[in-house]
C-alpha positions in Angstrom: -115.3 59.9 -24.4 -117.3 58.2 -21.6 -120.8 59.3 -21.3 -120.4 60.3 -17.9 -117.3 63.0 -18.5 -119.7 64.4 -21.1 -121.0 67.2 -18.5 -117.6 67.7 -17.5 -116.1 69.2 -20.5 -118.7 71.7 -22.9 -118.5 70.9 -26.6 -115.5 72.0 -28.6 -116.2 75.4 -30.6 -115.1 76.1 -33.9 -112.9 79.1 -33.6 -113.5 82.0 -36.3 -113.1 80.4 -39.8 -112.5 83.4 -41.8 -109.4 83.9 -38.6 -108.0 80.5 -39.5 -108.2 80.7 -43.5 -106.0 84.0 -43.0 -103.7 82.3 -41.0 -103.6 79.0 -43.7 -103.4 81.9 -47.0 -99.9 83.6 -44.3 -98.6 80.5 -43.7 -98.6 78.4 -47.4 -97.3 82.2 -48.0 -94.6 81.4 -46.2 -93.6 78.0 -47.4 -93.3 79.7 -50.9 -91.4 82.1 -49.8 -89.1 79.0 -48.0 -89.3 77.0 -50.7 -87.6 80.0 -53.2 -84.8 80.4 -50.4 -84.4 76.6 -50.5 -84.1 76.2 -54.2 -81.7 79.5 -54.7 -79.5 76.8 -52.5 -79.0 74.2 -54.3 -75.4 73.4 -55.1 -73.0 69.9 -55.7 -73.3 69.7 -51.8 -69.6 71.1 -51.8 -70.1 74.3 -49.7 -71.0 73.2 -46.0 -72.4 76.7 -45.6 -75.0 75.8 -48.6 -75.6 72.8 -46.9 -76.6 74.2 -43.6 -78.8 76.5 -45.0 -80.9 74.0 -47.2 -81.1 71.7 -44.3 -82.4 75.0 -42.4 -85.0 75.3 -45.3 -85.9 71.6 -45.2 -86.8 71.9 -41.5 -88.7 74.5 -41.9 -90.5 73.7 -44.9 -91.5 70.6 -42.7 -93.0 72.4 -39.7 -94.8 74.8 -41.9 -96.7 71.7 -44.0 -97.5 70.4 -40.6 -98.9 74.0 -39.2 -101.3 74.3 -42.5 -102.3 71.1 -41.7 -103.0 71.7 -38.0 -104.9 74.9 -39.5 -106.7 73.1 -41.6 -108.0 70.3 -39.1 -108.8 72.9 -36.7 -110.7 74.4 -39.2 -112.6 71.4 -40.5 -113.2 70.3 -37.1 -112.2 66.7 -35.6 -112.3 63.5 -38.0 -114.5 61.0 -36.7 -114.1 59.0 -33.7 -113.3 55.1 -34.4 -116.4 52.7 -34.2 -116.7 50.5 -31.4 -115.7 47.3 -32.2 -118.5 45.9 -29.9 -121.0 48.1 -31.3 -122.5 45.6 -34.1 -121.9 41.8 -34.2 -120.6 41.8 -38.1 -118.2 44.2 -36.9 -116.8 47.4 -37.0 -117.0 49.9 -40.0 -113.6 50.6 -40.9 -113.1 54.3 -42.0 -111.0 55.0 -44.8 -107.3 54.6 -44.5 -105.7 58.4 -43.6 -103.6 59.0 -46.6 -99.7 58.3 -45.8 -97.6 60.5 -44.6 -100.4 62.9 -44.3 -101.5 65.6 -41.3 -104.4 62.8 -40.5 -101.7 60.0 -40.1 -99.5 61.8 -38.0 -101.8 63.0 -35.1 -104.6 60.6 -33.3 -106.2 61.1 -29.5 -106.9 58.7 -27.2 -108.9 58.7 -23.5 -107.8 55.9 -20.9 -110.8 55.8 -18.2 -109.3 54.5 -15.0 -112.6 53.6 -13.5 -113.9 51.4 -15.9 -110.3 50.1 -17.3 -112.1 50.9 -21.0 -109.3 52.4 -23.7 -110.9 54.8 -26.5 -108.8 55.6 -29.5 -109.5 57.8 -32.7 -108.9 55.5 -36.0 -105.5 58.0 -36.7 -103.8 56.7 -33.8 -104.9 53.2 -35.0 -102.9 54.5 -38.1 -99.7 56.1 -36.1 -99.1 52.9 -34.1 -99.7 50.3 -36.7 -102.8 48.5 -34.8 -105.6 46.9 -36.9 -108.7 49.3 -36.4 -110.6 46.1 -36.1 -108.2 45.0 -32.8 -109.0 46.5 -29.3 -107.5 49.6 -28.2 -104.5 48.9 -25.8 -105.1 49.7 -21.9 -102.7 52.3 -20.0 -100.6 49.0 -18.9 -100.7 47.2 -22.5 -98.8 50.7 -24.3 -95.9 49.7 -23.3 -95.3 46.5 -24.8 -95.4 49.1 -28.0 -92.7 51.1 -26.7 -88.5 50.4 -27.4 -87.1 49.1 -23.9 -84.9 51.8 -23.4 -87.9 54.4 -23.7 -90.5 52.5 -21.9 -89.3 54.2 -18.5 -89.7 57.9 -19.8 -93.2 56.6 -20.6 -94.2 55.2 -17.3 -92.9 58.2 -15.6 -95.3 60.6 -17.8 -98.1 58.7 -17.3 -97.6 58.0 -13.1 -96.9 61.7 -12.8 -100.1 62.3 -14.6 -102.6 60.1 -12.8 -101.4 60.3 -9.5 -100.2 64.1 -9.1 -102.2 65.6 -11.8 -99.3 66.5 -14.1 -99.6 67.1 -17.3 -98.1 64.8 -19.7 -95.5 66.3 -22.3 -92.5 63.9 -23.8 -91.4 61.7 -26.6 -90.9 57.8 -27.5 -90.6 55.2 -29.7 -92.3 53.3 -31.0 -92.2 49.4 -33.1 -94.8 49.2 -35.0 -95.5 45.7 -36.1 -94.3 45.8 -39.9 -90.6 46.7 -38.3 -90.6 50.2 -38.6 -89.6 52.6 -35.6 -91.4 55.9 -35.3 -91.5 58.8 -32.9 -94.0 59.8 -31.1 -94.8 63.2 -29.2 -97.5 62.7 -26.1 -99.2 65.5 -24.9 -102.2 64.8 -22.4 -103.7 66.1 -19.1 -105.6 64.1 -16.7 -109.5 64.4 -16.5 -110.8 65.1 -12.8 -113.9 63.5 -11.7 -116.1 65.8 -9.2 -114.3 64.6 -6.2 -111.4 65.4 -7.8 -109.6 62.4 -8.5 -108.2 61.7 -11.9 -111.1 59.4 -13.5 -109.5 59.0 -17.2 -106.0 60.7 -19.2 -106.8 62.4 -22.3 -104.1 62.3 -24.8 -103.0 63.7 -28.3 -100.2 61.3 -29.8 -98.4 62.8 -32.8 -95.7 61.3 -35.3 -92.9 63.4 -35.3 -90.4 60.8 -37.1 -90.2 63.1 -40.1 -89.4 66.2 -38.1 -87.2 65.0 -36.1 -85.2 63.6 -38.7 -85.1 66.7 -40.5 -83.7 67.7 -37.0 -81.7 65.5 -37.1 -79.8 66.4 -40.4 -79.8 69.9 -39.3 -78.0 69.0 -36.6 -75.4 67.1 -38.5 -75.3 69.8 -41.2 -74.6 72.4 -38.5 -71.4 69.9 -36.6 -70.5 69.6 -40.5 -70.3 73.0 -40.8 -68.5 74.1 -37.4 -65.8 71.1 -38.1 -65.0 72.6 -41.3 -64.5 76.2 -39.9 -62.5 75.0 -37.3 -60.4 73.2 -39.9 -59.9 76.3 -41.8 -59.3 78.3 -38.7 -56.8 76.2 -38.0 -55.1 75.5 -42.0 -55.2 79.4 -41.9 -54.1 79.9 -38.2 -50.9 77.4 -39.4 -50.4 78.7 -42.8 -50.2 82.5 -41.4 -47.5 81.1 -38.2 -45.5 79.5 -41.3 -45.5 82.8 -43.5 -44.1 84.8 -40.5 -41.6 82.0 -39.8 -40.5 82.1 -43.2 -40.3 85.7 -44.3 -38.5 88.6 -42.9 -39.7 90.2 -39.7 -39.5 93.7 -41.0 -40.9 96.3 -39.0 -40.3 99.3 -40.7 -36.8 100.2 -42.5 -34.1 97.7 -42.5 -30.4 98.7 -43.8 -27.8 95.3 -44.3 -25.6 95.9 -41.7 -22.1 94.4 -43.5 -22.5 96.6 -46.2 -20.7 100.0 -44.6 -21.5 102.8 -46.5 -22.7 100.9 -49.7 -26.3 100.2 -48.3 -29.5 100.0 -49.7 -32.5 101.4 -47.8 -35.3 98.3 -48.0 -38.9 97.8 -46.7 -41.6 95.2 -47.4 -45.2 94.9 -47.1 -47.6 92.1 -47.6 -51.4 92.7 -48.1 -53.8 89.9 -47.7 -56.5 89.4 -49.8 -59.9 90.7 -48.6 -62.0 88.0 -50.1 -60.6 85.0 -48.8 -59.3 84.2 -45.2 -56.5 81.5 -46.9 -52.9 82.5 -47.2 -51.5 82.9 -50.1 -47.7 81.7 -51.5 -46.1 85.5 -52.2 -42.8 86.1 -50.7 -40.4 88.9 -50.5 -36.7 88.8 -49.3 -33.6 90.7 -49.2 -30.1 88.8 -48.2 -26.6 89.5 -47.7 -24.6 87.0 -49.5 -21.1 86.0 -49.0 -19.4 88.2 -51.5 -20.8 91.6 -50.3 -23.7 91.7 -53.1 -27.4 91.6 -51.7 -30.3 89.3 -53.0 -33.6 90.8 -53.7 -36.4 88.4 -54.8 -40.0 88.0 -54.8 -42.7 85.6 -56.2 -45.8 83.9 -56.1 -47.3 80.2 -55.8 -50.5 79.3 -57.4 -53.3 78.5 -54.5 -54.1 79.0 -51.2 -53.6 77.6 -47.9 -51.0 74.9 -45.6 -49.9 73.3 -48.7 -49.0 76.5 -50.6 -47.1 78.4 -47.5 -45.4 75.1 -47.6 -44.4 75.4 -50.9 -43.8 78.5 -50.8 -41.3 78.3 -47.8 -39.4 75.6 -49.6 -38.9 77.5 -52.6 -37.9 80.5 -50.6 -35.2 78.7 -48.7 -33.9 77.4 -52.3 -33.7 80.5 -53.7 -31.3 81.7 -50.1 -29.3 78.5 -50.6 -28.4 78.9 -54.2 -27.7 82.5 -54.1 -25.3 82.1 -50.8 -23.8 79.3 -53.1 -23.1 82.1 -55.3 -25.3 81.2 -58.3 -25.9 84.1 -60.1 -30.1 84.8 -61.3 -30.5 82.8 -64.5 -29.3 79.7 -64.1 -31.2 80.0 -60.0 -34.7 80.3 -61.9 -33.6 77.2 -64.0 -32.6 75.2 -60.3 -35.7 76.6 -58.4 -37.9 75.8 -62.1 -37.0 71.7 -61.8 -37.1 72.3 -58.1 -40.8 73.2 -58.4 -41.2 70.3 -61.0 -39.8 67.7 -58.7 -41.4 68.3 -55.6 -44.4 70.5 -55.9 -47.3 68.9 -57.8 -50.5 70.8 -60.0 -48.3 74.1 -59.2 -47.2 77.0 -60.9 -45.4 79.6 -59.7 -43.4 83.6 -60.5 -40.6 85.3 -59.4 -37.9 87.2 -60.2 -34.7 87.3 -58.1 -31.8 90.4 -58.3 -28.5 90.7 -57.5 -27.3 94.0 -56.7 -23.4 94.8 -56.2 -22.8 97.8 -54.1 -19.0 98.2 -55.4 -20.5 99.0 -59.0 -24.0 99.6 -58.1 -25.0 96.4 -61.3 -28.3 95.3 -60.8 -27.9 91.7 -62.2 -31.5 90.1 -62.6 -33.6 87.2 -64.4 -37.1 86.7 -63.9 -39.9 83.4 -64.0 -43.0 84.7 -65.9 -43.1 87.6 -62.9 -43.8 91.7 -63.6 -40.7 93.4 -64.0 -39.0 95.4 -62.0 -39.7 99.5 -61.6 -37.0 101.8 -61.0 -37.4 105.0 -60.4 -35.1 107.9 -60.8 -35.9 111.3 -60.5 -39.5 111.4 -59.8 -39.8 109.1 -63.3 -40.6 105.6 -63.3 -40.3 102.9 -66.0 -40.3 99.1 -66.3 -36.8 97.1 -67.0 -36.8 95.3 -70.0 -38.2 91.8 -69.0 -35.4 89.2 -69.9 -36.7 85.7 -71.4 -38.3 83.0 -68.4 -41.3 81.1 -68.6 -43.7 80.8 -65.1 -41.9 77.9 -62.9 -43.1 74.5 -63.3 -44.4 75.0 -67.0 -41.8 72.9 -68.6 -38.6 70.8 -67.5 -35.6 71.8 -68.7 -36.2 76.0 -69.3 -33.5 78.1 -69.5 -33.7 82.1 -68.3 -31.7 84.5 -69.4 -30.5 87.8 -67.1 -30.2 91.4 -67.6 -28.1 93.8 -65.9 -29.2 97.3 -65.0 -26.7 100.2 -63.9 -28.2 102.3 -60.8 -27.2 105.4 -59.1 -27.8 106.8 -56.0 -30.8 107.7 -55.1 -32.7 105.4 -57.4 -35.4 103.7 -55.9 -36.1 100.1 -56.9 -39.6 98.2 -56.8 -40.4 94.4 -56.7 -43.9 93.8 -56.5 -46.3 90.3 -56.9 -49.3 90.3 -59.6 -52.6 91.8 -58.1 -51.4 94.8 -55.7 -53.1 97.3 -57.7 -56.6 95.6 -57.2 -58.6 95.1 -60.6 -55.7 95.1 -62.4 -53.2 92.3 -63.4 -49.7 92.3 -65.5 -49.0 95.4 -68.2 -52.8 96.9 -66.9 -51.0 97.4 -63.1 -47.7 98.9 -64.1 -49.1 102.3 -64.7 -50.8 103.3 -61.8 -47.5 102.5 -59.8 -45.6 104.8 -62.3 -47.7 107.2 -61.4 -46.5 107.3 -58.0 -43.1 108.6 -59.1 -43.0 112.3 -58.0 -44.6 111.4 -54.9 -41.4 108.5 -54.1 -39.0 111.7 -55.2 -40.4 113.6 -51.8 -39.9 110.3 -49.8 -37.5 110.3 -47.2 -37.1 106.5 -46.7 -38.1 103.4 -48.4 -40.5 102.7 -45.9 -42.7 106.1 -46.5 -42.8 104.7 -50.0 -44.1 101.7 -49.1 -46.5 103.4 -46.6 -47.3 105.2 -50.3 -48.5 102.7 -52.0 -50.6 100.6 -49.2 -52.6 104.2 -48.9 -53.2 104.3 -52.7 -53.7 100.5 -53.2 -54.4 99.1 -49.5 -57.5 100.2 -48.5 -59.2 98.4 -52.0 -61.3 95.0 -51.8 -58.2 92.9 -53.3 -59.2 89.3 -55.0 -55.8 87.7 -53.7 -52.6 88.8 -51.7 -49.5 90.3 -52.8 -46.5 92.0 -51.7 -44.0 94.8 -52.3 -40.2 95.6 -51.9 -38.4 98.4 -51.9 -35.1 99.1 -52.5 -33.5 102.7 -52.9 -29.7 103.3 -53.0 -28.6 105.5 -50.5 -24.9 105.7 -51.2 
């Protein structure tokens, strides 16, 4: 500083030291803290959510390293001033080099006295700006020429608004330094009144924040990551639920076959999304009048989630209506729909079972694909049909499944259901809690209050996946 601005500003004081070693012990408490967060994070980069949160850490983990240091320097006190070069005719003593990449590389001063045209800098902004301690400091007009072109008129702007109305002086540039490498820099200053009032000298702290504000900069990427991929799977789920509904029946509530006259079968549907994941899944349920007065009740399930697998699932669903208004009878459909699902659906599996129920004798024909079994109650007892042989779809080329036939009477009450809609339990383990539910289906009026049943019992549960249910009871 100029000898004769000495009077002007009193000596710096040392704040409380035992004030700032609490506030060094809080904040390297902190960064461990940080740091444990950061490391519980780690993952194959996979998750975008993971990756936004250890870019999060990162950025922090950088502006707490620079606050200890801060603390420390304030504690410490200033490092020393550069030597004059002037000052002795062998020249100038040249301090240590500031360790790279430390606090003492990263933050350097500098005074610009207007009245004598004389620049002083401290040997860290020396360091910062990639200047040979031994070289002159550069004048208010020469720091420019350090500057990148399209940033030198942010500079000049700071530093006229500072000297002549007194402003102070609070942006960022870049620099070139002369080895090729661009850094940021963060200026803050303030001008320095002489007694009259006019600005005599700018006082300045010059910081590197390159490494900051590239961990800035990955945050930010992270984070457009991030919101691109939940707006994909907004929209992957937004299409894959427009599909299902397209696809499947619209049932809202009870619907009787209206061709049938007085041979009808009461039906209702529900599906039940999964309450861990926001991705469709491929289950389906159906009912269809077919040409010769018979009805088609099917259900099944496609391995995976998402566009792709309401696609598949839509595909096989419209086979399974084609072949059965062809009049193909259960079997030899699961064999069709099985190298159906071989030839056009890769790395997928898939279940169903498909009946055909003809009102005239009331013969429940039906074959199934590696699916549960059908439940039929009858008089407030339940019990599982006796699974004919099929394999899951898309196993093996070439499997054949047999068919059973099942007699019914009036007032029966038939239930097709997909693996997983009693949650925590899959295949045998699920049949008996639906059993269960028998005496309660006897006092049902409709098909649709035993529907209504079982999303009360088995609804309301945290559920892994989706499935679906069908009920069918013969009213006549």
């Amino acid at each position: 500083m100029p000898p004769h601005l000495s009077a002007d500003r009193p000596a710096a004081q040392p704040p409380g030291r035992g004030s700032v070693d609490a506030l060094i012990t809080q904040t390297r408490r902190l960064k461990g803290d940080v740091d444990a967060v950061r490391r519980d994070t780690q993952s194959d980069g996979s998750d975008p959510q993971e990756r936004w949160q250890r870019a999060l850490c990162d950025l922090a983990l950088h502006q707490l390293n620079d606050l200890d240091e801060h603390l420390a320097q304030l504690r410490d006190g200033p490092s020393p001033a550069a030597p004059d070069p002037a000052a002795t005719p062998a020249g100038p003593a040249v301090p240590p080099a500031p360790r790279r990449g430390s606090l003492l590389s990263r933050v350097g001063s500098a005074e610009w006295n207007l009245l004598t045209d004389e620049a002083s800098w401290s040997a860290e902004l020396f360091e910062i700006l990639g200047r040979d301690p031994a070289a002159p400091p550069l004048t208010l007009d020469e720091l420019p020429s350090l500057v990148l072109d399209e940033d030198r008129p942010k500079l000049t702007a700071m530093v006229t608004d500072c000297l002549i109305d007194a402003k102070p002086i609070d942006g960022e540039f870049r620099i070139l330094r002369p080895d090729g490498e661009v850094r940021t820099v963060h200026m803050m200053g303030e001008p320095v009144l002489d007694t009259d009032g006019s600005t005599a000298s700018m006082w300045a702290v010059l910081r590197d924040v390159s490494e900051l504000r590239r961990s800035q900069r990955t945050v930010s990427e992270t984070r457009d990551s991030l919101q691109r991929h939940r707006h994909h799977a907004q929209s992957e789920h937004r299409l894959a639920v427009e599909l299902q509904e397209a696809v499947l029946p619209p049932w809202r509530g009870s619907l009787r076959l209206p061709h049938q006259g007085s041979k009808t079968l009461d039906l209702a549907a529900h599906h039940l999304p999964s309450s861990t994941s926001a991705l469709i899944g491929g289950d389906w349920y159906d009912a269809l009048e077919l040409t010769d007065g018979a009805t088609l009740l099917s259900v099944g399930d496609l391995t995976g989630h998402g566009v792709a697998v309401a696609s598949g699932m839509a595909t096989l669903l419209g086979a399974v209506r084609g072949m059965a208004m062809a009049g193909t009878q259960p079997g030899q459909l699961m064999s069709w729909l099985n190298q159906l699902l071989d030839a056009t659906v890769q790395s997928a599996l898939g279940s169903a079972v498909c009946c055909r129920y003809l009102p005239e004798t009331r013969t429940l024909t039906w074959a199934q694909a590696g699916h549960p079994a059908p439940l039929l109650f009858r008089d407030g007892t339940g019990r599982r049909l006796n699974a004919p042989d099929g394999v899951l779809l898309g196993v093996t080329s070439g499997a054949v499944y047999a068919q059973a036939e099942e007699s019914l009477r009036v007032g029966d009450l038939l239930m097709l259901h997909t693996d997983g809609l009693v949650p925590g339990h899959s295949g045998a383990d699920s049949v008996r809690p639906l059993l269960d539910l028998g005496s309660r289906f006897s006092e049902a009026r409709t098909a649709q209050d035993c529907v209504r049943l079982v999303v009360e019992e088995f609804g309301e549960t945290e559920r892994e996946d989706n499935a679906c249910v069908l009920v069918a009871r013969v009213t006549s």
